[in-house]
N, C-alpha and C positions, 0 to 999 in steps of 0.2 A: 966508871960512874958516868951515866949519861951526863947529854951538858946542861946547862943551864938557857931558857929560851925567853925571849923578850920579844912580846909581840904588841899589837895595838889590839884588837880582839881576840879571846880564845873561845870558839864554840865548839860545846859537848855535844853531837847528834847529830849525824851525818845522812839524813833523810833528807826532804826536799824542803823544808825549812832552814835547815841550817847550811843546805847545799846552796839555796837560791842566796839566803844572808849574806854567806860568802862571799859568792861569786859577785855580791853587789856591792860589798865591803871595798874587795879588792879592786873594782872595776874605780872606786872612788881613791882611789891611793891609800888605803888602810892596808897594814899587813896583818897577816890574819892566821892560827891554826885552828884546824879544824878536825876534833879526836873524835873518833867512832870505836868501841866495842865490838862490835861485831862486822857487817858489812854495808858495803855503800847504799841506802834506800831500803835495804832487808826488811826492816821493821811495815809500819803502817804504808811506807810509799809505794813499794811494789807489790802490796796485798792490794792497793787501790785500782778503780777503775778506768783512771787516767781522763775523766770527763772534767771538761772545764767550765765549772755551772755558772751559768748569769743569772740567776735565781730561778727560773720559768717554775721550775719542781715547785719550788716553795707558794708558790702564788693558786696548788690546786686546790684552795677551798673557796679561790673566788676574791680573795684582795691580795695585794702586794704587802707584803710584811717586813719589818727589818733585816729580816737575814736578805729575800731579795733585792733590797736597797742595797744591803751592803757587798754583798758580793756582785751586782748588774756590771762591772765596770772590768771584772778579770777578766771576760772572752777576751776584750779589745788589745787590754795589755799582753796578755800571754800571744796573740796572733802576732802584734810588733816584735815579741821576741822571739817569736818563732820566725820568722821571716828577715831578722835580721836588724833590725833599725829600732828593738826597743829599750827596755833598760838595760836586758842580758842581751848579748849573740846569743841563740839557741836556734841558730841556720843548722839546719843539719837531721834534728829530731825527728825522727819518723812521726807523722801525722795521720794517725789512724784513722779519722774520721770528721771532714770539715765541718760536720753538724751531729748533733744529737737531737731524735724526737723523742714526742711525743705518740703513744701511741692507744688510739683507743677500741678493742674488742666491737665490735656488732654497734648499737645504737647507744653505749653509754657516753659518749659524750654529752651531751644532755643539755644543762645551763654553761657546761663548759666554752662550748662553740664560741656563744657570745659576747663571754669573757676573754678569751682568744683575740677576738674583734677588736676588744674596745680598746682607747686610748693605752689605759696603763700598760699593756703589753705589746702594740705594735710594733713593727718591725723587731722585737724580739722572738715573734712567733707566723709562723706561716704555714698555711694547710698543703701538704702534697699528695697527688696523684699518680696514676699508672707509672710510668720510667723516672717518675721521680722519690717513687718509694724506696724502702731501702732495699736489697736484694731479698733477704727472706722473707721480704712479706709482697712480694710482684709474683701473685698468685691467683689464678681468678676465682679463688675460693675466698679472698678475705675479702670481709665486707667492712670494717673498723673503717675508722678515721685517724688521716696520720698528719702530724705537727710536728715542722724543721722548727728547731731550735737556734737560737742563733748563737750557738755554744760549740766546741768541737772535745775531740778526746783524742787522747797524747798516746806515742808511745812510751811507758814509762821508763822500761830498760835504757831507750835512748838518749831519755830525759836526763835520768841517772849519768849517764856514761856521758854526757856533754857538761853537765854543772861540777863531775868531777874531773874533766879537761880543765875547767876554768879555775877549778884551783888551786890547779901550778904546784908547787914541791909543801903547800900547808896544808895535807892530808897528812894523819898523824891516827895507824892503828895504837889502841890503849887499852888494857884492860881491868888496872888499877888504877880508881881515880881517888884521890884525897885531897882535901882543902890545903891551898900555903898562905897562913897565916902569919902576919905581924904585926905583933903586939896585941892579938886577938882579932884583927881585920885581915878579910880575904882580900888578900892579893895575885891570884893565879891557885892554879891546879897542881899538885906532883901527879901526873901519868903514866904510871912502871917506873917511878921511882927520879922520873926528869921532872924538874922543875922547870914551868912554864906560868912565866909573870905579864900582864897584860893589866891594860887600864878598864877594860871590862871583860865580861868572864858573861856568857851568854850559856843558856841550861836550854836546848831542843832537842831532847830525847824521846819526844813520845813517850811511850809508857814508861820507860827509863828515867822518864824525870822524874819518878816520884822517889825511886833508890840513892837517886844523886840530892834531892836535896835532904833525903834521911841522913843520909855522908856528909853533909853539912850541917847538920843539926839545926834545918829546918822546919817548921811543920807547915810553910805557907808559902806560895796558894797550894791548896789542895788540891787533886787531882780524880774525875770521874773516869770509869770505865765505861763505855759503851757497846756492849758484845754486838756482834755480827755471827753469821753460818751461810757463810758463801755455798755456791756452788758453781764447779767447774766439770763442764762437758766437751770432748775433742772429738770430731769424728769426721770423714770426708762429706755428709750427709747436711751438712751443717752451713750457712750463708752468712756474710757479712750482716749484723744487726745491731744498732748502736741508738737504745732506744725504752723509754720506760713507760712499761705498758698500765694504762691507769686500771686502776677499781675503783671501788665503791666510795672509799676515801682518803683523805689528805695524801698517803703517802702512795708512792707507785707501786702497782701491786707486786710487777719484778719490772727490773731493771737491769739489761743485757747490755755486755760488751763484749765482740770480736777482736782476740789476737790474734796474731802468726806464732805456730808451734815451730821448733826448730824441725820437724819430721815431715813440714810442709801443711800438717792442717788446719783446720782454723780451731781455735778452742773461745767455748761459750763461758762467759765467766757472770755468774747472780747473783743480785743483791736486790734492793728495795724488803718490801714486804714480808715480802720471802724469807730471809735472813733476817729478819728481826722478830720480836714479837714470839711468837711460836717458836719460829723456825730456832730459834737459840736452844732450845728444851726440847727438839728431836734430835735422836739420835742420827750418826751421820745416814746410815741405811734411810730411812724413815724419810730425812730430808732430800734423799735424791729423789726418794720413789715421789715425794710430794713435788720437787720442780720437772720430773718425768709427765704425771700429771695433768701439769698447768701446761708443759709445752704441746702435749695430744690435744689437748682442748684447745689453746688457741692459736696452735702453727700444724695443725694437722698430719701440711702437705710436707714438713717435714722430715726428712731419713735419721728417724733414733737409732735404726738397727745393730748396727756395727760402733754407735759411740762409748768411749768411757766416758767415767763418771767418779769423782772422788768432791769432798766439802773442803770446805776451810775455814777454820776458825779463825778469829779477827775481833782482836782489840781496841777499838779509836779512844786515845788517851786525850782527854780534854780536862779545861778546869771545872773542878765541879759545881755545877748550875745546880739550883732546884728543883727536885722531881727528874733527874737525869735530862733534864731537857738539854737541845742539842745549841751551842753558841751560836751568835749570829756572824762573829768576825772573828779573825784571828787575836788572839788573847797575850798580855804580855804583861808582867807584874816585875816591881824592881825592887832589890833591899842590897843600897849602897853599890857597890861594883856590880851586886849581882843581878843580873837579867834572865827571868825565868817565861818560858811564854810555848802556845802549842798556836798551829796554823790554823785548826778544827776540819778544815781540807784540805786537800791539795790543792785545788785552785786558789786559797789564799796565802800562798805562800810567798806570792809579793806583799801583799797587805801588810803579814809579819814584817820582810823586810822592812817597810814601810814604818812599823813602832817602833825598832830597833835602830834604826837612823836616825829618827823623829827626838829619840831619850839621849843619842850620842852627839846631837845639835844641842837641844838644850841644856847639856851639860859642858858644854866648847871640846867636847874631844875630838884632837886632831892628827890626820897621820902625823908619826915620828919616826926618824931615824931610828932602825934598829941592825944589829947582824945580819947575813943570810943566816937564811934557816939552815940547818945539819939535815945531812940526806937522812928523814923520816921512814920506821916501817908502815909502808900501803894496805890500808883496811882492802878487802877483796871486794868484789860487785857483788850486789845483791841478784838473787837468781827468782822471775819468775814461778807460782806458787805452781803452775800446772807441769813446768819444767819438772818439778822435783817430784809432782804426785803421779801425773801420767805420763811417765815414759815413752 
């Protein structure tokens, strides 16, 4: 019979919400386990583009809106934690890219430029030239206009594989999870049949949190789906690009990021426009030939010849808003012990932390003595979506 476990928090969902929780948990003298189903970040975090937005995206209709209000502040935090000296250590992570642009095709910048300029966006936004472009657009065939973001993008494997460093021996694979109640109040999880009792009980599953709080005989908050249809291209042909190229409106037409393949080449991974909208209701064929397309038309000088090409389907699990629209913050709703909440990005995955401390303050919950934990079975790492498609 497994044993019986006593912890200070137990969190369900081992993506970079409840990886960052953790690790901020524990950094605080909380002891903590932390159960995953499947693999470490599998889910939405390593289908992500690892971009760390301060809103710039959200402000392309020409004002600054609440989601860029609320997200403005994560570049700054996640760079101290990347560097070492912020909430988390996250020294180590590979840093794909110290900025994200902007980028604009031929003359449609337009009214944008001068919105660029003005106060609201300053020093959030800056215009680059020749060696200051990014590699695959230092071409003297593009005529666009290109804007540094003052935002960067993660490696996420790394990310991954450091916030599960920092969680020390409360990684805990599971794959049966039930309520432990007493008296009819939750008080902890059974997980494969181990009782695990804790003063709060934290739900960050991603799309999984809508199964775990059915298993609690919950129906609230509800949760929306947001489909995506990536696409992912590998090929030696292919340059460093970390950067969303606008259209016509609000949202960016596509939106590219450069990884490292374990085979040495770079893979192009897309999203924006692209993947939304339409691109959900083509079939995978249909949607490569369409981001095939848009890359001849606005990277020409480009080598497609020799690249693969596979899509990827993608589900962003958020609470459900009206008319699917997308949250502005990270989201977290409470009933009694239980803590239910989704990040709605990855760059706000301190933010969440941030409600999840905020509820465990005004409640006086304080570490406690408890046992060492029992040597736990290790959820596995999550693997890269282009790992798996294009060999």
């Amino acid at each position: 019979m497994p044993s019986v476990i006593s912890t200070d928090v137990l969190i369900v969902g081992a993506g970079v919400a409840g990886l960052w929780l953790n690790a901020r948990l524990r950094r605080q003298g909380f002891s903590t386990v932390l159960v995953e189903s499947a693999s470490l970040g599998g889910g939405q975090t390593v289908k992500s583009q690892g971009i760390i937005h301060g809103g710039a995206k959200y402000a392309l209709h020409g004002a600054l809106t609440g989601a860029s209000e609320a997200i403005a502040d994560m570049p700054r935090r996640w760079r101290e934690a990347l560097a070492g000296d912020g909430e988390l250590d996250l020294s180590g992570v590979r840093l794909l890219s110290e900025a994200h642009y902007l980028w604009s095709p031929g003359t449609l910048a337009g009214n944008l430029t001068s919105f660029f300029a003005s106060k609201a966006v300053r020093g959030r936004v800056d215009q680059v030239k020749g060696e200051q472009l990014p590699p695959a657009l230092q071409d003297k065939r593009f005529k666009g206009k290109v804007y540094r973001l003052a935002e960067l993008v993660v490696d996420v494997p790394s990310l991954v594989q450091r916030l599960a460093d920092l969680a020390g021996d409360g990684l805990l694979a599971g794959q049966i999870i039930e309520p432990l109640l007493e008296a009819g109040v939750l008080v902890g999880l059974r997980v494969d049949g181990r009782e695990i009792r804790a003063q709060r009980i934290v739900l960050s599953a991603g799309a999984g949190t809508a199964q775990l709080l059915e298993t609690l005989n919950l129906s609230r908050p509800a949760m929306q789906r947001r489909p995506l249809h990536m696409i992912i291209a590998k090929g030696p042909g292919l340059k460093p690009l970390y950067a969303h190229c606008l259209g016509g409106g609000t949202k960016p037409r596509i939106t590219v990021t450069t990884h490292p393949a374990t085979d040495g080449n770079w893979v192009w991974y897309m999203g924006g426009d692209i993947a939304e909208s339409e691109g959900v209701h083509r079939e995978p064929a249909e949607q490569i030939a369409t981001a095939q397309k848009e890359i001849v038309q606005l990277l020409p000088w480009i080598d497609l010849s020799t690249t693969q090409w596979a899509t990827l389907r993608v589900d962003r699990a958020e609470p459900l808003q009206t008319g699917l629209t997308r949250p502005d913050h990270a989201f977290l709703a409470e009933e009694g012990r239980l803590l239910v909440g989704w990040p709605t990005k990855l760059a706000l995955a301190p933010d969440f932390a941030d409600r999840v401390i905020a509820a465990l303050q005004r409640d006086g919950i304080q570490p406690q003595a408890h046992q060492p934990l029992p040597a736990l079975p290790q959820p596995p790492m999550g693997v890269p979506a282009w790992e798996q498609l294009l060999p």
